[in-house]
C-alpha positions as CSV (number, residue, x, y, z in Angstrom):
1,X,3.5,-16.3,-80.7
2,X,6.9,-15.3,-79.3
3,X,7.5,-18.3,-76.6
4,X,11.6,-17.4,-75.7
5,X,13.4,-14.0,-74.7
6,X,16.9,-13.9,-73.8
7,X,20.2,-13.7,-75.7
8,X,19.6,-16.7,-77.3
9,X,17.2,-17.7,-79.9
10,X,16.2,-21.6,-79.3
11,X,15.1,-23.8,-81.8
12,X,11.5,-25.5,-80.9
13,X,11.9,-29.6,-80.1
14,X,9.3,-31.5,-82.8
15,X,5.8,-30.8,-81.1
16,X,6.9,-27.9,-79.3
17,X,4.7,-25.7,-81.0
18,X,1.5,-27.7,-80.5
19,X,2.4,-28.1,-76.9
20,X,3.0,-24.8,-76.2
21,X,-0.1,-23.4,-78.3
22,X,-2.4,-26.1,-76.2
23,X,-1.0,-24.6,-72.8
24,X,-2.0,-21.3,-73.7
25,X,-5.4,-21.8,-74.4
26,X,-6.3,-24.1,-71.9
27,X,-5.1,-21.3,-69.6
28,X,-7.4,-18.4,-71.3
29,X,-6.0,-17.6,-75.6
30,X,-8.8,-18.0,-78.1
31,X,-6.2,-19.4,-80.2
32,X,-2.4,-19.1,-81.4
33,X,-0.8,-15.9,-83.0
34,X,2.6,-15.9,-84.5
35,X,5.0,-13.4,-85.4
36,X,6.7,-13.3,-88.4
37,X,5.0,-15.1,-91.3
38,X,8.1,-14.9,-93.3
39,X,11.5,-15.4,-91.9
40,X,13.0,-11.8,-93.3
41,X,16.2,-11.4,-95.5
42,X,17.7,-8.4,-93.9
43,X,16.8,-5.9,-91.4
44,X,16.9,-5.7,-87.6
45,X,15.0,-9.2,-87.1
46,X,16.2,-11.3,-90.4
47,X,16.9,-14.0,-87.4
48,X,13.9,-13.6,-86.0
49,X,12.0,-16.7,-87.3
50,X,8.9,-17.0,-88.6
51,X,6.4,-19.6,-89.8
52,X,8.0,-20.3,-93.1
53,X,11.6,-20.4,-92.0
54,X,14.5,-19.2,-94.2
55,X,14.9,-23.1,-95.9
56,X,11.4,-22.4,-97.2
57,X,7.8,-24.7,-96.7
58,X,9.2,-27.5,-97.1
59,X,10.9,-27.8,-93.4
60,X,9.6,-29.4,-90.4
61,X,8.8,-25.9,-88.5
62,X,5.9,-24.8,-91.3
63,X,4.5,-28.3,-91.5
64,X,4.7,-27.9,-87.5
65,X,2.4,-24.7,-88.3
66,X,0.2,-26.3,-90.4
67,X,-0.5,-29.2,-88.6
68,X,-1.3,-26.7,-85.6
69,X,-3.9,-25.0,-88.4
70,X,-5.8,-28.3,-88.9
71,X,-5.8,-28.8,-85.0
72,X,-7.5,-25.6,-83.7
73,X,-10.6,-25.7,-85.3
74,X,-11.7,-28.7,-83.3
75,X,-11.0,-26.8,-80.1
76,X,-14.0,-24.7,-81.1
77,X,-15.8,-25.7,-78.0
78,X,-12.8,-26.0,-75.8
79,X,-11.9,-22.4,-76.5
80,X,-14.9,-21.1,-75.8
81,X,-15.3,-22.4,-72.3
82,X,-14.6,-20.1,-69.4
83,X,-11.6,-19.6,-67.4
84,X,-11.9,-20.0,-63.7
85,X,-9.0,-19.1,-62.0
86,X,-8.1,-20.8,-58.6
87,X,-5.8,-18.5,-57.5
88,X,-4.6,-14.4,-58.3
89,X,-1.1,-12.7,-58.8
90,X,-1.9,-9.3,-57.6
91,X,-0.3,-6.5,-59.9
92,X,0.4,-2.9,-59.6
93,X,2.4,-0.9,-62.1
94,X,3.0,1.9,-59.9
95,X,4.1,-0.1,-57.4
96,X,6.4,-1.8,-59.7
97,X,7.7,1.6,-60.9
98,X,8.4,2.8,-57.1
99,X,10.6,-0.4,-56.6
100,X,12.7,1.3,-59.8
101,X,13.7,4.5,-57.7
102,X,17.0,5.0,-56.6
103,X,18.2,5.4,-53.1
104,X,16.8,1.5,-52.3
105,X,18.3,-0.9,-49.7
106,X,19.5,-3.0,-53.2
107,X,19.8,-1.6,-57.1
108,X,19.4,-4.8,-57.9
109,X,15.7,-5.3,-56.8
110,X,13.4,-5.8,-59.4
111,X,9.6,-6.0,-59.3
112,X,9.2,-8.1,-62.6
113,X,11.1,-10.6,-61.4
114,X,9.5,-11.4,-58.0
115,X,5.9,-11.7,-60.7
116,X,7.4,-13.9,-62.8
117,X,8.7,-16.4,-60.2
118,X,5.3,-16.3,-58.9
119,X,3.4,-17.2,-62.0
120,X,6.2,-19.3,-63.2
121,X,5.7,-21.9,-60.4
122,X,1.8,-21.9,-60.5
123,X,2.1,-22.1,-64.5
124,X,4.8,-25.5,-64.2
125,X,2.3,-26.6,-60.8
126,X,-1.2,-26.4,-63.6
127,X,-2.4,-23.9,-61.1
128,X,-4.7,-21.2,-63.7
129,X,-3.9,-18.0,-62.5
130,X,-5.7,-14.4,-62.8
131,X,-3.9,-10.7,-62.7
132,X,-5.5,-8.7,-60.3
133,X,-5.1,-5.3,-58.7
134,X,-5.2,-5.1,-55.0
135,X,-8.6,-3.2,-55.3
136,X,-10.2,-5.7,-56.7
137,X,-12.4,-8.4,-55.3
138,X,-10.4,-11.7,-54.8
139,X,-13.1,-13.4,-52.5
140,X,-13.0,-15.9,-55.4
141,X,-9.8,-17.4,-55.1
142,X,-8.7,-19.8,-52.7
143,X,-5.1,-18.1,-53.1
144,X,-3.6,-15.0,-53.7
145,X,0.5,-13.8,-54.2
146,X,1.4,-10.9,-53.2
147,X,5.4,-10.3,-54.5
148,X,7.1,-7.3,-53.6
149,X,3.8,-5.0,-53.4
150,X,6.3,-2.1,-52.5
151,X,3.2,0.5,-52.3
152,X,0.0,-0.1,-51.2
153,X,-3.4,2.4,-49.9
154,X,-5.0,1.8,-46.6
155,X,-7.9,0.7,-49.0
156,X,-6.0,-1.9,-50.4
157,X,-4.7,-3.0,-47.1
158,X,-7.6,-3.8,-45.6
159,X,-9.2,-5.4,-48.8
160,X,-6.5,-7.9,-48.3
161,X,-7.6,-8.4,-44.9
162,X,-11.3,-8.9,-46.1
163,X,-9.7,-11.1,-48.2
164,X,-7.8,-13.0,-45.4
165,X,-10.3,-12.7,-42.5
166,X,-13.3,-14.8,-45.4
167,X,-10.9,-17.3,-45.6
168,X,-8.5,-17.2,-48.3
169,X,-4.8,-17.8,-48.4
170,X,-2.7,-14.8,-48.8
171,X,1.2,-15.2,-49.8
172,X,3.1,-11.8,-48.8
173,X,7.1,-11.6,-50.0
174,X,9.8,-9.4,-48.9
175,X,9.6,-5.3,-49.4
176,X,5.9,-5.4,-49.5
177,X,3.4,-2.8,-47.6
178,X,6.5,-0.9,-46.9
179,X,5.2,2.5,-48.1
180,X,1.8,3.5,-48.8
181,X,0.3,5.2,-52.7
182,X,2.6,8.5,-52.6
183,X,5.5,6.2,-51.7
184,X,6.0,7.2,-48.4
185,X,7.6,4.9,-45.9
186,X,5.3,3.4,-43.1
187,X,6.5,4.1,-39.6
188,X,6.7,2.1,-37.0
189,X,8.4,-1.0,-39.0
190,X,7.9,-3.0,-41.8
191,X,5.7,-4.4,-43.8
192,X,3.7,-1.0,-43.1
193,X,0.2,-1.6,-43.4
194,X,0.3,-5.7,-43.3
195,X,2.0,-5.8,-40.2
196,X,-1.1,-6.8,-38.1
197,X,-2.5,-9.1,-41.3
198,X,1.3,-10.9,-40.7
199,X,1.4,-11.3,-37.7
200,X,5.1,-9.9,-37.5
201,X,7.4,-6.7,-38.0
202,X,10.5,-6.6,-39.4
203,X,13.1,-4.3,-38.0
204,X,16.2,-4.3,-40.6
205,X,16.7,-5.3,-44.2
206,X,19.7,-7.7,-45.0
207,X,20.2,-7.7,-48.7
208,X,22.5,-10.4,-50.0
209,X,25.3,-10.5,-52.2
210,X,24.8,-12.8,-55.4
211,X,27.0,-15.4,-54.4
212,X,25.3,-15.7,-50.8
213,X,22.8,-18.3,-50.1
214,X,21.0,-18.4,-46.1
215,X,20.4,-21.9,-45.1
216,X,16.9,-22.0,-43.7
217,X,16.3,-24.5,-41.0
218,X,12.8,-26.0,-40.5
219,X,11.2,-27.0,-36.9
220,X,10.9,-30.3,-35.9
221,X,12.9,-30.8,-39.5
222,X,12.0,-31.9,-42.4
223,X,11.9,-29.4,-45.9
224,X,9.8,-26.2,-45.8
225,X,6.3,-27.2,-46.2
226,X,3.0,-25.4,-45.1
227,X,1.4,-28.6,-44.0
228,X,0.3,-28.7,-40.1
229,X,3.0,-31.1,-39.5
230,X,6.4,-31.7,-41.5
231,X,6.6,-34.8,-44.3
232,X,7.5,-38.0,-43.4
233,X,11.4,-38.9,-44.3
234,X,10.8,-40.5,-47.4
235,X,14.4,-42.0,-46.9
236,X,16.1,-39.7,-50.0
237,X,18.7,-37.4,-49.2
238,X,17.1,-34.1,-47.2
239,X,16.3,-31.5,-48.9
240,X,18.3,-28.2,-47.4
241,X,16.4,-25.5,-48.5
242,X,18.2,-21.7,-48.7
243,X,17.3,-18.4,-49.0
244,X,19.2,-15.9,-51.4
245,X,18.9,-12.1,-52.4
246,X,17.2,-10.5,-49.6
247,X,16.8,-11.6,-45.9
248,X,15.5,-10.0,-42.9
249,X,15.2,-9.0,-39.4
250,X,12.0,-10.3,-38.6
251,X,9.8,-10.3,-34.6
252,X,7.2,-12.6,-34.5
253,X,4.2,-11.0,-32.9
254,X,1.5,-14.0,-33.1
255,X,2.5,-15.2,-36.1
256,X,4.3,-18.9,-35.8
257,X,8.1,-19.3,-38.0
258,X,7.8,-22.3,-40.5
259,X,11.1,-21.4,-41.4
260,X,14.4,-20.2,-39.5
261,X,17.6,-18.3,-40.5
262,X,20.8,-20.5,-40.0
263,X,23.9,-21.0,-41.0
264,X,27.0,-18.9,-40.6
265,X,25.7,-16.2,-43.0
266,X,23.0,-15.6,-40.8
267,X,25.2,-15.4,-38.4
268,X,27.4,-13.0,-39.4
269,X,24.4,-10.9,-40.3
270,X,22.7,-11.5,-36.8
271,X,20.0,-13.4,-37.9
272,X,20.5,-17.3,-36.9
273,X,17.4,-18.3,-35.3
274,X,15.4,-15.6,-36.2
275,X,12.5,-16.8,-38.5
276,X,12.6,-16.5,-42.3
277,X,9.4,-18.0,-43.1
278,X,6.3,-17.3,-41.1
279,X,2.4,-18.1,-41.2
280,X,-0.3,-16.3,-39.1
281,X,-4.2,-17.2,-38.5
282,X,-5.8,-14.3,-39.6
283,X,-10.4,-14.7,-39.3
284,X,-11.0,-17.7,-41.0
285,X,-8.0,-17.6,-43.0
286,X,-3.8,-17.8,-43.5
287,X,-1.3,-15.2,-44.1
288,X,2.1,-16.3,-45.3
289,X,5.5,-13.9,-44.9
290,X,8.6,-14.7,-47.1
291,X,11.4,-12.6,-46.3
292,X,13.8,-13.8,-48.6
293,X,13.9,-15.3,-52.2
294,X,13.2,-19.2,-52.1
295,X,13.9,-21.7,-55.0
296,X,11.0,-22.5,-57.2
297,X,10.7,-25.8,-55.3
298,X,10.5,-24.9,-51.9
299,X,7.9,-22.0,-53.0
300,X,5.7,-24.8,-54.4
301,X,6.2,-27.3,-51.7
302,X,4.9,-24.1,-49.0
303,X,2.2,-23.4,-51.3
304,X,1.3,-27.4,-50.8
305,X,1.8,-27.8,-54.8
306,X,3.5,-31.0,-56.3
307,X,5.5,-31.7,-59.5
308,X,2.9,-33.8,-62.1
309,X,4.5,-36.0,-64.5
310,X,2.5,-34.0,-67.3
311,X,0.9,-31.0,-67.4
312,X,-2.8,-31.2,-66.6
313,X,-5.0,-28.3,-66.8
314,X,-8.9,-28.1,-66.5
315,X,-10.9,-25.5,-68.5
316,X,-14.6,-25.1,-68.1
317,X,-15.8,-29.0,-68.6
318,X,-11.6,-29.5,-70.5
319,X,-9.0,-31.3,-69.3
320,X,-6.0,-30.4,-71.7
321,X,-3.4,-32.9,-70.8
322,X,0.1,-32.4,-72.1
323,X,3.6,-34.3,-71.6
324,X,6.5,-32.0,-71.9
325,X,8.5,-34.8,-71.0
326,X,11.0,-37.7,-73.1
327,X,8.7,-40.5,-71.2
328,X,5.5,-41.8,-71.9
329,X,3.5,-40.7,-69.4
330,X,-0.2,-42.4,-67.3
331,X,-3.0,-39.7,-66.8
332,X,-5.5,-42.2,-66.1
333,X,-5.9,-46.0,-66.2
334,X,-7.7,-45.9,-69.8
335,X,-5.0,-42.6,-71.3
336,X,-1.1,-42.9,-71.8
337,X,0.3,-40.4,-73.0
338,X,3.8,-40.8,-75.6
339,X,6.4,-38.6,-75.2
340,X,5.6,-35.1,-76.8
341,X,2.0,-36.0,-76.9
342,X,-1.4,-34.2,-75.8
343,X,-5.0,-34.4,-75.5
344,X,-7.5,-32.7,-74.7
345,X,-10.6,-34.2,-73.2
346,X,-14.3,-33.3,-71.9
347,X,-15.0,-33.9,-68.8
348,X,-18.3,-35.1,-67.3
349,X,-20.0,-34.1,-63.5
């Protein structure tokens, strides 16, 4: 189980990897795979770690492992329950590769990274998540992301408005439906073939340099939320959201703004005012436009998700409850949870 990428390798915190074994499967894995067994001597991965770690068996991380080993076989049940997804990520490698071409309004756009901050905040929200292509029949989840689909067939346009039109949520970011399969550019403005789905166009493109962050202003105040009317002050300092990496020039046509451009960046870019965040009725259903990059937070408050003190996480008739956390933690009025601790529970009706 490789858990960390980056240029630094990070030792696991005591429990770490029991927690992150149990959020795996209650998400889908039949189990817990590890690469290496043996922490190697020399070669190209000697620092590579491995279940029996260079100070031998007798070290916290293998009795970590084996501990893990006695655990799994009383999940027997638990891991054989299905998965049922609440909501999709839809997923294209072609499309991903299109957004690699050169000649693009930024180099510095990148398709992986719009997927991972997608899944990343439905992951930390306990929101079960499926990978779908845009063909494929999502009239079984109540929401679907849609980051940076740079391509995308007339087919697969109007499946999302199927989609839409039954009912579903549908979360549309910047630079998608832009060009259609042969990566030709839509005319008659962007995004191309979920323009009407959107309820907007967008005329320019307004990429932003890395130290630039848009200040998005919310009607009626309040922080960015998808709720029919904004939170209550709760009396803590506001929350100013922003907008960095990408912004846009962006017409409302029936769509309403949730969010607005402000600041002086946007106004040296000819965008205060104009709307940054939109949602549009659509059949029985809602389309959302982002046109710029928000912070995990204000993706998950417009998404109507809030931060648990653990991690909860329902599988078939399982509840896997975990607490990442250095507090004990209440899940119920008859379970407490320690700090670093888990269970996982069946569930009745």
């Amino acid at each position: 189980m490789v858990t960390y990428t980056g240029p630094r390798m990070v030792a696991k915190r005591p429990g770490e990897i029991t927690r992150l074994s149990l959020s795996h499967i209650a998400r889908g894995s039949r189990g817990a795979m590890f690469f290496q067994w043996r922490a190697s001597r020399g070669g190209a991965e000697l620092w590579h770690s491995g279940m029996v770690p260079h100070a031998g068996p007798d070290s916290r991380i293998f009795r970590e492992i084996c501990e893990l080993g006695e655990l799994l076989p009383s999940l027997d049940e638990a891991v054989r329950a299905p998965v049922e997804a609440g909501a999709a990520i839809l997923w294209d490698a072609e499309a991903g590769w299109a957004l690699q071409s050169p000649g693009l309004p930024s180099a510095e756009l990148s398709y992986l990274e719009a997927v991972r901050q997608a899944h990343r905040v439905l992951y930390r929200h306990g929101v079960t998540a499926d990978f779908a292509h845009p063909s494929a029949d999502l009239s079984a989840y109540g929401l679907v992301l849609v980051p940076s689909l740079y391509l995308i067939s007339d087919a697969d346009a109007a499946n999302l408005r199927r989609y839409v039109e039954g009912g579903g949520t549908l979360l549309v970011s910047f630079l998608s439906g832009v060009a259609d399969e042969h990566a030709r550019v839509r005319l008659g403005g962007y995004p191309g073939a979920l323009r009407d789905l959107l309820g907007i166009g967008v005329e320019e493109f307004h990429p932003l340099p890395p130290d630039v962050a848009m200040t998005l202003s919310v009607p009626g105040g309040g922080p960015l939320s998808s709720r029919e009317e904004n939170p209550e002050p709760s009396g803590e300092r506001p929350v100013e959201d922003t907008g960095t990496f990408w912004s846009e020039h962006v017409h409302l046509r029936g769509a309403e703004a949730l969010a607005l451009y402000a600041g002086p960046h946007a106004s040296a870019a000819a965008l205060s005012g104009l709307p940054a965040v939109t949602r549009n009725r659509y059949g029985a259903g809602t389309a959302l436009y982002l046109s710029t990059r928000l912070t995990d937070d204000a993706y998950a408050r417009l998404l109507g998700l809030r931060p648990a003190p653990v991690e909860l996480v329902r599988r078939g008739e399982w509840l896997f409850a975990i607490n990442h956390g250095e507090d004990e933690r209440k899940v119920a009025s008859d379970l407490c949870l320690p700090p670093g601790g888990y269970a996982v529970l069946k569930m009745h009706g």
